[in-house]
C-alpha positions, 0 to 999 in steps of 0.5 A: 269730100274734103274734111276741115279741122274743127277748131275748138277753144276750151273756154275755161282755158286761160289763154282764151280767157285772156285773149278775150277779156277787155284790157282792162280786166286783164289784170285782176283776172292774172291776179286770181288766176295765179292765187288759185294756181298756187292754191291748187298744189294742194288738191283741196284748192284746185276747186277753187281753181275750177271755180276761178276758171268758170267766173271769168269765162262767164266775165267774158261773155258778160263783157263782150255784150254792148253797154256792160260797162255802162250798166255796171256804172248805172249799179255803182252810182245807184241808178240802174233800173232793177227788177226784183228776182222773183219777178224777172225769174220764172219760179224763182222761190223753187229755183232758190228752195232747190239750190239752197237744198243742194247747199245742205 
C-alpha cells in the first residue's frame, strides 16, 4: 500500500488567497492585507488580521460562482431581484436575537 501526501491549502493563507482571487480584486485585497498586517504589530490588531483573512477567503468562493459579477451589477443599478431575510432564512428573527445577544 502506497501512501500519497495530502496536499492541503489553508484557505486564509494569503497566497492561496491571492492565487485564487479574480484579478480584478487582487489589489484592494493587498491594500487591507497590508493594513491589517501592520496593525496587528500590536496584538490588539491582529483581530482584525484574522478577520481581513476570513472576508477574503469567503470573497474567493463568493467570486468563483457563475454570474457574480452580474448579480453584483443588478444590486449597484437597483434591479436585482431580492428576497426579504426573514423570508429566504429559516428562523431568522431567533438567528438575529442569538447573534445580537452574543454581541452584549
Amino acid at each position: 500500500m502506497s501512501a500519497e501526501q495530502v496536499h492541503h491549502q489553508d484557505p486564509y493563507d494569503p497566497e492561496v488567497i491571492l492565487e485564487r482571487l479574480p484579478a480584478q480584486e487582487c489589489a484592494e485585497f493587498l491594500r487591507q492585507y497590508q493594513e491589517a498586517v501592520e496593525a496587528a504589530h500590536d496584538p490588539a490588531g491582529y483581530k482584525r488580521l484574522r478577520q481581513v483573512l476570513h472576508m477574503w477567503s469567503l470573497a474567493v468562493v463568493a467570486t468563483s460562482r457563475s454570474g457574480y459579477y452580474e448579480d453584483l451589477g443588478a444590486v449597484r443599478m437597483g434591479t436585482a431581484r431580492t428576497v426579504p431575510a426573514e423570508t429566504a432564512v429559516p428562523d431568522w428573527e431567533q438567528r438575529l436575537a442569538a447573534a445580537r445577544a452574543r454581541r452584549r
